[in-house]
N, CA, C and O atoms as a Tripos MOL2 file, in Angstrom:
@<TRIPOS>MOLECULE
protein
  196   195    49     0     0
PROTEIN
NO_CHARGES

@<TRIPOS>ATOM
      1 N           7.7580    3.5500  -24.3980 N.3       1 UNK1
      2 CA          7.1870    4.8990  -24.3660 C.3       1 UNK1
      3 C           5.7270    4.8630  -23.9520 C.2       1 UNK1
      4 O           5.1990    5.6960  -23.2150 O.2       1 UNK1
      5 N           5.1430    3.8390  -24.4870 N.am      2 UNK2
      6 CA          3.6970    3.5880  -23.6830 C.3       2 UNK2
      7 C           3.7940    3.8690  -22.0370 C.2       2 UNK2
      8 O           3.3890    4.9000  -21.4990 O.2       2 UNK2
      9 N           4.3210    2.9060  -21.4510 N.am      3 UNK3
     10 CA          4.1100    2.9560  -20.5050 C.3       3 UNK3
     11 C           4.5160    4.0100  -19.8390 C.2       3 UNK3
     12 O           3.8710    4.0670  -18.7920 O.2       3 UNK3
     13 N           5.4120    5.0400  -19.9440 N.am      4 UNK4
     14 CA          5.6200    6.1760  -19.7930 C.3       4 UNK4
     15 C           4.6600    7.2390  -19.8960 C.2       4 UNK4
     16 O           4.4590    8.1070  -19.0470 O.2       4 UNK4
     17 N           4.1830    7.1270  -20.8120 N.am      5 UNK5
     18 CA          2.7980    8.2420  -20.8780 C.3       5 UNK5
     19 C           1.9140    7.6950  -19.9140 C.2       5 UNK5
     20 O           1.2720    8.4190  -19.1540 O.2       5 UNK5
     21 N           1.8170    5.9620  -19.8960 N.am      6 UNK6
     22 CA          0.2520    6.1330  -19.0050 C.3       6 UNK6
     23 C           0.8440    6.6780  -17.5710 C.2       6 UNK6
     24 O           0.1620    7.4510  -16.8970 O.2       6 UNK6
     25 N           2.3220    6.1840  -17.0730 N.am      7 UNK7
     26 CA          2.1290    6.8040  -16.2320 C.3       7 UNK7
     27 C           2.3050    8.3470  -15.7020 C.2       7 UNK7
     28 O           2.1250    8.9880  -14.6670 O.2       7 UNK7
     29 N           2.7730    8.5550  -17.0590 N.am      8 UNK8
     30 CA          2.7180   10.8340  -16.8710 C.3       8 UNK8
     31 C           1.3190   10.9770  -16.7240 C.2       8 UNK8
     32 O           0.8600   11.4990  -15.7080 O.2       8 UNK8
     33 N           0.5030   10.5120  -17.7570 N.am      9 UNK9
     34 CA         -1.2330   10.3440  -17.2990 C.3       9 UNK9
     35 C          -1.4980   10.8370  -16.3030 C.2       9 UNK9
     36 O          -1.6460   12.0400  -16.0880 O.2       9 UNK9
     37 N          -1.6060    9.8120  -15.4520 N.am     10 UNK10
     38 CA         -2.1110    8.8850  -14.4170 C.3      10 UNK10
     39 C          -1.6000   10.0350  -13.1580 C.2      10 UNK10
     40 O          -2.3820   10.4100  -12.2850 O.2      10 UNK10
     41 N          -0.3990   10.4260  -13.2300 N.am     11 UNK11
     42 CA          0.5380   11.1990  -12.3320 C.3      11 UNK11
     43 C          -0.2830   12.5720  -12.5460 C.2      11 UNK11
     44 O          -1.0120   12.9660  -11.6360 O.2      11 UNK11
     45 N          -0.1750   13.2280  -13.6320 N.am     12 UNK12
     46 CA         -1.2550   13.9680  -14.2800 C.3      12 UNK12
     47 C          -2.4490   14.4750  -13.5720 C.2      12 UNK12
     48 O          -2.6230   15.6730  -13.3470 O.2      12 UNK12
     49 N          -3.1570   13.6630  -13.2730 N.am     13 UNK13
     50 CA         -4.3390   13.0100  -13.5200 C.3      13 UNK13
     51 C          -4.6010   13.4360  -11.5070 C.2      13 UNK13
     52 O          -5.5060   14.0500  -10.9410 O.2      13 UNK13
     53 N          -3.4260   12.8070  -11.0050 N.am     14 UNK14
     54 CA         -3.8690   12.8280   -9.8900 C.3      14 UNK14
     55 C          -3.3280   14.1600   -9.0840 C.2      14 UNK14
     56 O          -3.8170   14.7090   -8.0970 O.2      14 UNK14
     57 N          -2.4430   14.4090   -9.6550 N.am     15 UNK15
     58 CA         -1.5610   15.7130   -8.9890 C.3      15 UNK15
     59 C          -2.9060   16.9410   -9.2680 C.2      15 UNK15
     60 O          -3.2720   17.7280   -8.3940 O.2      15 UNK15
     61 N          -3.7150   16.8470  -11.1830 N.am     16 UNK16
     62 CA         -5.0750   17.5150  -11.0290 C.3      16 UNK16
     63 C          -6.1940   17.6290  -10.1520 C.2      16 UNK16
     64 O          -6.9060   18.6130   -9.9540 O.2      16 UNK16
     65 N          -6.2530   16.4440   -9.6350 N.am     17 UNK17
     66 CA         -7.4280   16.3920   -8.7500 C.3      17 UNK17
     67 C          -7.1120   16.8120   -7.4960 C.2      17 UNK17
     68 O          -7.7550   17.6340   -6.8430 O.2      17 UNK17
     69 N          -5.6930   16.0050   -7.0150 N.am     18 UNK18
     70 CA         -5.2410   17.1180   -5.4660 C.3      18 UNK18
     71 C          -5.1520   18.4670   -5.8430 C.2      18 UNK18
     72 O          -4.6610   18.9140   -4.8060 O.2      18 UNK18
     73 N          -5.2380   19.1330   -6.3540 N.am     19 UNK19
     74 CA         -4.5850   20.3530   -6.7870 C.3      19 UNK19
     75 C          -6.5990   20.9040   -6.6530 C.2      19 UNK19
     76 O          -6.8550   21.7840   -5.8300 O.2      19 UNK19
     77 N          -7.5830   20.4030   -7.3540 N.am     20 UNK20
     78 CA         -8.7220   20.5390   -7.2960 C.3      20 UNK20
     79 C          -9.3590   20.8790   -5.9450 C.2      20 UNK20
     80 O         -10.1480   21.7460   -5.5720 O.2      20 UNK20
     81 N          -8.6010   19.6860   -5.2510 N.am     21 UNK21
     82 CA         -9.2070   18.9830   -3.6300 C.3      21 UNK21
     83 C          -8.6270   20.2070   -2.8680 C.2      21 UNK21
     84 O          -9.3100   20.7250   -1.9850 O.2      21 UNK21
     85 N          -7.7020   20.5700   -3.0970 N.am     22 UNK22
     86 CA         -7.0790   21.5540   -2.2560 C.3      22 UNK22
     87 C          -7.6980   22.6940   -2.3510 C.2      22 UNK22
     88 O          -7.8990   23.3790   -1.3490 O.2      22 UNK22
     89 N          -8.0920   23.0630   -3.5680 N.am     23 UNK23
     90 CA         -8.2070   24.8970   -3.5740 C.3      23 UNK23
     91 C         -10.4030   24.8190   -3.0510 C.2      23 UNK23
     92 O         -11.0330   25.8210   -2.7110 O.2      23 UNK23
     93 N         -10.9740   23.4870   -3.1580 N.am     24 UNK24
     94 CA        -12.2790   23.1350   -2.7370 C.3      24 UNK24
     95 C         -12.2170   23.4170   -1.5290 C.2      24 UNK24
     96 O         -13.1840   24.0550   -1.1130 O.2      24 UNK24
     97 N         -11.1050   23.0780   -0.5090 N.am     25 UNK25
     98 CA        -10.9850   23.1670    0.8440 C.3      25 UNK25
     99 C         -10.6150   24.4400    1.1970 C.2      25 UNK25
    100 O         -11.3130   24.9410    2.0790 O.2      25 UNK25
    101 N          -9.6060   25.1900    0.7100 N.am     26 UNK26
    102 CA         -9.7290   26.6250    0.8850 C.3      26 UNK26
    103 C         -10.7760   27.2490    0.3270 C.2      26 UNK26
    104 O         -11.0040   28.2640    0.9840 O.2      26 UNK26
    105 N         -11.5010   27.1340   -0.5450 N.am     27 UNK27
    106 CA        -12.6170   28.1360   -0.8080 C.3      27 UNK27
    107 C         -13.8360   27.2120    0.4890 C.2      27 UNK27
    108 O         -14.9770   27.6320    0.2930 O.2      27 UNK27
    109 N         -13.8150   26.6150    1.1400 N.am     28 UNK28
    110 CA        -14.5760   25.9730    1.9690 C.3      28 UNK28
    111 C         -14.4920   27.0570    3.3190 C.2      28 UNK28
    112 O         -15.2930   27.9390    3.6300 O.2      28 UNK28
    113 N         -13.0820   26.6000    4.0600 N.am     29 UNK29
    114 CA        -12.5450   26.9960    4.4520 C.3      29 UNK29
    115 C         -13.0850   28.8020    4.6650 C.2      29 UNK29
    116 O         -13.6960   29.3910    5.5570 O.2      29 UNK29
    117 N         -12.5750   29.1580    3.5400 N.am     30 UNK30
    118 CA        -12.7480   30.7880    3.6260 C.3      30 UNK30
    119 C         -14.2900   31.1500    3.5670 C.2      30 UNK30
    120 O         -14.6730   32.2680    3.9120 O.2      30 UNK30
    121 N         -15.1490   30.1890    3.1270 N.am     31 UNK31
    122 CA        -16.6300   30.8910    3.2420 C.3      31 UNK31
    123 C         -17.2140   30.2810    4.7570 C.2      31 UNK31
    124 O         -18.1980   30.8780    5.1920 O.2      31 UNK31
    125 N         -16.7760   29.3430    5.4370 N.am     32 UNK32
    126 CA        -16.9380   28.7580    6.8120 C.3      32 UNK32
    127 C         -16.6290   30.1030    7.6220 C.2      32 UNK32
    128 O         -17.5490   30.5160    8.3280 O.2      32 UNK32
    129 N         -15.1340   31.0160    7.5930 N.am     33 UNK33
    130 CA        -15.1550   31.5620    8.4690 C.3      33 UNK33
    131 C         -15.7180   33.1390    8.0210 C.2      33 UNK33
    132 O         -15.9490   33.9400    8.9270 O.2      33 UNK33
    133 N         -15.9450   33.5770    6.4620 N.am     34 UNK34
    134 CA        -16.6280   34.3340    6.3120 C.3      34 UNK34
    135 C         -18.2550   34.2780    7.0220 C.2      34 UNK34
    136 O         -18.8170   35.3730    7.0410 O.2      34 UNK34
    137 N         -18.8260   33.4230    7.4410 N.am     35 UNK35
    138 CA        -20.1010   33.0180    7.4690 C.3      35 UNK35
    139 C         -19.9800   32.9970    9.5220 C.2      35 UNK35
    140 O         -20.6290   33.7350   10.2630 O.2      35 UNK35
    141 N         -19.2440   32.2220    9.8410 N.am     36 UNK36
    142 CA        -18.9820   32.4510   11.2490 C.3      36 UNK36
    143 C         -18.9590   34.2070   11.2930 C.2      36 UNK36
    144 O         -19.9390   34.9010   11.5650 O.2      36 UNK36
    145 N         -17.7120   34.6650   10.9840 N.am     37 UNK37
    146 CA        -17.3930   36.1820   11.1680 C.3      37 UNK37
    147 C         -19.0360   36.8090   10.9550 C.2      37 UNK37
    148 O         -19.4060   37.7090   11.7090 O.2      37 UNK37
    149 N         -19.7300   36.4100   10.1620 N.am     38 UNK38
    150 CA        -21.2240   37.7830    9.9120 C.3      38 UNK38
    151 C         -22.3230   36.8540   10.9020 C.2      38 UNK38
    152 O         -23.4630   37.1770   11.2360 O.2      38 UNK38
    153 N         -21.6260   35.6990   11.2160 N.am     39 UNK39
    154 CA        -22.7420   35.2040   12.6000 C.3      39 UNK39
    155 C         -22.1920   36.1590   14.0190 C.2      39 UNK39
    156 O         -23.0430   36.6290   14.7740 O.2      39 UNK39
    157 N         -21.0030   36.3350   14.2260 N.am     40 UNK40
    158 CA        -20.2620   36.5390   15.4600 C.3      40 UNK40
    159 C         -20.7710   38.1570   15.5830 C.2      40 UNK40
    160 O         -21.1080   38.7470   16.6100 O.2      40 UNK40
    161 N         -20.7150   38.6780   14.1820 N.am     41 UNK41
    162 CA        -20.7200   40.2640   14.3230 C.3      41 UNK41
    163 C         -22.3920   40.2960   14.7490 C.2      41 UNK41
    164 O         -22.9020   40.7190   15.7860 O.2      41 UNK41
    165 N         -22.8740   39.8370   13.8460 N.am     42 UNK42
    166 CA        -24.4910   39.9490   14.1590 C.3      42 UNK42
    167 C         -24.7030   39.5460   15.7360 C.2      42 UNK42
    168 O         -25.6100   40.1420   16.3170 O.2      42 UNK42
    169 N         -24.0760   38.7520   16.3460 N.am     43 UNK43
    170 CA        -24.2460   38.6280   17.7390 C.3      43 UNK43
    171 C         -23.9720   39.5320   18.7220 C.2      43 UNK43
    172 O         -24.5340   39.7870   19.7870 O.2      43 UNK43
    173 N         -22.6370   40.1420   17.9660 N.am     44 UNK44
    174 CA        -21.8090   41.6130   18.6380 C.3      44 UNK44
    175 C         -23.3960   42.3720   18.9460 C.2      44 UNK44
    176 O         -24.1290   42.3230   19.9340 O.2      44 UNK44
    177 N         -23.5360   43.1110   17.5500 N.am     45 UNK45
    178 CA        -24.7290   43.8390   17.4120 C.3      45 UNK45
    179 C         -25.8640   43.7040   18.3370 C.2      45 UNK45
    180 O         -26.3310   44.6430   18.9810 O.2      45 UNK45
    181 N         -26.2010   42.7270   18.3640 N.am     46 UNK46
    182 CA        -27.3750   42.3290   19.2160 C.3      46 UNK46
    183 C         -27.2430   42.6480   20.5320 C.2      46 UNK46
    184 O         -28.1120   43.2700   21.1430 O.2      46 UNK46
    185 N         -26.3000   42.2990   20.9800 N.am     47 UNK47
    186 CA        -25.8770   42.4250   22.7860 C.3      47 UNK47
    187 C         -25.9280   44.1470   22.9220 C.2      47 UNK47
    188 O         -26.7110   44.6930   23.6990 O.2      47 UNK47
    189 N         -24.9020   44.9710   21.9840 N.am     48 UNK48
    190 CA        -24.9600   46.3190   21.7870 C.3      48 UNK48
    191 C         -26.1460   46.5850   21.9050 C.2      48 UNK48
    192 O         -26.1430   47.0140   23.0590 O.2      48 UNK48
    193 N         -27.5030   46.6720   21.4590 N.am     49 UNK49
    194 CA        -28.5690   47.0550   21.1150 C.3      49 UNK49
    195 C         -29.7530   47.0100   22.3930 C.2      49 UNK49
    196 O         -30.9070   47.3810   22.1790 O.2      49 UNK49
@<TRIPOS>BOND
     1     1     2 1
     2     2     3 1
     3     3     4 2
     4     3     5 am
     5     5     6 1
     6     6     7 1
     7     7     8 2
     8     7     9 am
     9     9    10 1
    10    10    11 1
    11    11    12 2
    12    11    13 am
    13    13    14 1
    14    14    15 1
    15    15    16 2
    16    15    17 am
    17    17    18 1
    18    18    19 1
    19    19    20 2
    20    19    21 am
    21    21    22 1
    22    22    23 1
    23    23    24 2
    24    23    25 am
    25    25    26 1
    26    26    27 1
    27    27    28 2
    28    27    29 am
    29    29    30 1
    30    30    31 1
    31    31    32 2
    32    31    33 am
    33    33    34 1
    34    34    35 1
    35    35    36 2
    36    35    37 am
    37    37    38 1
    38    38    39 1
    39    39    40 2
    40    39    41 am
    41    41    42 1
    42    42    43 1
    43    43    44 2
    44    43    45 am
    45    45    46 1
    46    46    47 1
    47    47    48 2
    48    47    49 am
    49    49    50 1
    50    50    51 1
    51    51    52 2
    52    51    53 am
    53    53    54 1
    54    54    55 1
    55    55    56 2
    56    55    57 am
    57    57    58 1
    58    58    59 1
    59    59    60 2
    60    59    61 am
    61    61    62 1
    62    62    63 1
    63    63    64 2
    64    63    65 am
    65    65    66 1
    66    66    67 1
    67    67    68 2
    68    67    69 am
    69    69    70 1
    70    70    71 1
    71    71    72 2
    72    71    73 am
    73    73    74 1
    74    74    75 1
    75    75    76 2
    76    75    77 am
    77    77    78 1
    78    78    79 1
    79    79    80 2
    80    79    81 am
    81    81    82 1
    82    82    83 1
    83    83    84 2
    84    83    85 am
    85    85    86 1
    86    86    87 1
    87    87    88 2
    88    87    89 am
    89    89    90 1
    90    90    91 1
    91    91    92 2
    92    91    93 am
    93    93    94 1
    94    94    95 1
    95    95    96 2
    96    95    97 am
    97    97    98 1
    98    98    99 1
    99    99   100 2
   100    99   101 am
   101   101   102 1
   102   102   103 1
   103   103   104 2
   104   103   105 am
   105   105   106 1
   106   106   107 1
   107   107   108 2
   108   107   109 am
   109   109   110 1
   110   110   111 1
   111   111   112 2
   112   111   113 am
   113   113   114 1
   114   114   115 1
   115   115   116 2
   116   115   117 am
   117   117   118 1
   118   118   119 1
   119   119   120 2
   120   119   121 am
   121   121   122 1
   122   122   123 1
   123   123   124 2
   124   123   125 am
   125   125   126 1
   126   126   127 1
   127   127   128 2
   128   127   129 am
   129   129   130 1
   130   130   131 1
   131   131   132 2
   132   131   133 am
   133   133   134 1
   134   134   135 1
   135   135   136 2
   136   135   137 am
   137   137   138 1
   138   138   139 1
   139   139   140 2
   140   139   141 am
   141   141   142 1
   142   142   143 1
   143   143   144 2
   144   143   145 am
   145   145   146 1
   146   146   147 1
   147   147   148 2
   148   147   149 am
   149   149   150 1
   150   150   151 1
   151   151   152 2
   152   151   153 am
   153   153   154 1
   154   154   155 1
   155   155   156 2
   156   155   157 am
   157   157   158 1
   158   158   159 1
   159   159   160 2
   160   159   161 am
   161   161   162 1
   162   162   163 1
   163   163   164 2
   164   163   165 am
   165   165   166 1
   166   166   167 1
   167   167   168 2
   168   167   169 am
   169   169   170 1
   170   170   171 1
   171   171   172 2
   172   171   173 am
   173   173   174 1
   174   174   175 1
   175   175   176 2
   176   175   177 am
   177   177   178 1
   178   178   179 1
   179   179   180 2
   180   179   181 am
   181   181   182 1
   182   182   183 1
   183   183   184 2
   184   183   185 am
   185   185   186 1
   186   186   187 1
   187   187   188 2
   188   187   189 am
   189   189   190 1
   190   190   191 1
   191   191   192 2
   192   191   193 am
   193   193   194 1
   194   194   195 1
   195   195   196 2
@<TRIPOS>SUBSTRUCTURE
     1 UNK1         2 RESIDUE 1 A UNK
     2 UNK2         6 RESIDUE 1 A UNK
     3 UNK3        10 RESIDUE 1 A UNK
     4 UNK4        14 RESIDUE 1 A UNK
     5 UNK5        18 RESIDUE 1 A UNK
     6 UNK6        22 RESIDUE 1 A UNK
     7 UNK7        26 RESIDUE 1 A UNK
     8 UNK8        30 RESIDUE 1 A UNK
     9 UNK9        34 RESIDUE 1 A UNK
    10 UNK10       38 RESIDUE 1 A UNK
    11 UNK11       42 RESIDUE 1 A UNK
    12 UNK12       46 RESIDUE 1 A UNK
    13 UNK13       50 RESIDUE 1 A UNK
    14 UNK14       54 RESIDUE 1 A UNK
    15 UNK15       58 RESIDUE 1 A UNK
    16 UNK16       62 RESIDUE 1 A UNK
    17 UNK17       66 RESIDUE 1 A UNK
    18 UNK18       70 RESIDUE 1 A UNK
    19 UNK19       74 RESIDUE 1 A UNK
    20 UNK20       78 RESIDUE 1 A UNK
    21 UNK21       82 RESIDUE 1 A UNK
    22 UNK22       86 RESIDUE 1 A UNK
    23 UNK23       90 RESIDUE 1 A UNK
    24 UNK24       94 RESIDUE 1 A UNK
    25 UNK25       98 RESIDUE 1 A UNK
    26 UNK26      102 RESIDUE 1 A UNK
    27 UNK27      106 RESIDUE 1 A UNK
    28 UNK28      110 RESIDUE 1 A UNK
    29 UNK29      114 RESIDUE 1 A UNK
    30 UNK30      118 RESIDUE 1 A UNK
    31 UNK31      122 RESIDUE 1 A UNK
    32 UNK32      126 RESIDUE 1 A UNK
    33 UNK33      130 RESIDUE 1 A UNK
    34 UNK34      134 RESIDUE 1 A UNK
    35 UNK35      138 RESIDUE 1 A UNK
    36 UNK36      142 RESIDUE 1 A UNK
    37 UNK37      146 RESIDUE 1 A UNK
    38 UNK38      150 RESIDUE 1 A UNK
    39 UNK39      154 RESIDUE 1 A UNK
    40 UNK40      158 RESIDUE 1 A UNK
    41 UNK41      162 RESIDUE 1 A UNK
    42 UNK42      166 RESIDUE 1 A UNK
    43 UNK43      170 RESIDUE 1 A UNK
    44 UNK44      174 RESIDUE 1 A UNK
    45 UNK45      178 RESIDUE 1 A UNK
    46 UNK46      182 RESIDUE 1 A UNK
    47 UNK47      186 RESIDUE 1 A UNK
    48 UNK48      190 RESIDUE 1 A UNK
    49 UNK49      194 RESIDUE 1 A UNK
């Protein structure tokens, strides 16, 4: 049974951190193209003007 837990742990453990890694990259992700999009518009604007 030991060794069973360390490796539910461990499994645990890492499925947490991908699970971490992943939603870091979508909130990355979504403020990259939020931040492009209010560069692109501000460029729109400018040419308009």
């Amino acid at each position: 049974m030991d060794g069973i837990s360390w490796i539910t742990l461990i499994l645990a453990t890492m499925i947490g951190g991908f699970l971490f890694a992943m939603i870091g990259v979508v909130l990355l992700a979504l403020l990259l193209g939020n931040v492009s999009d209010r560069l692109s518009s501000n460029d729109e604007t400018r040419q308009d003007s």
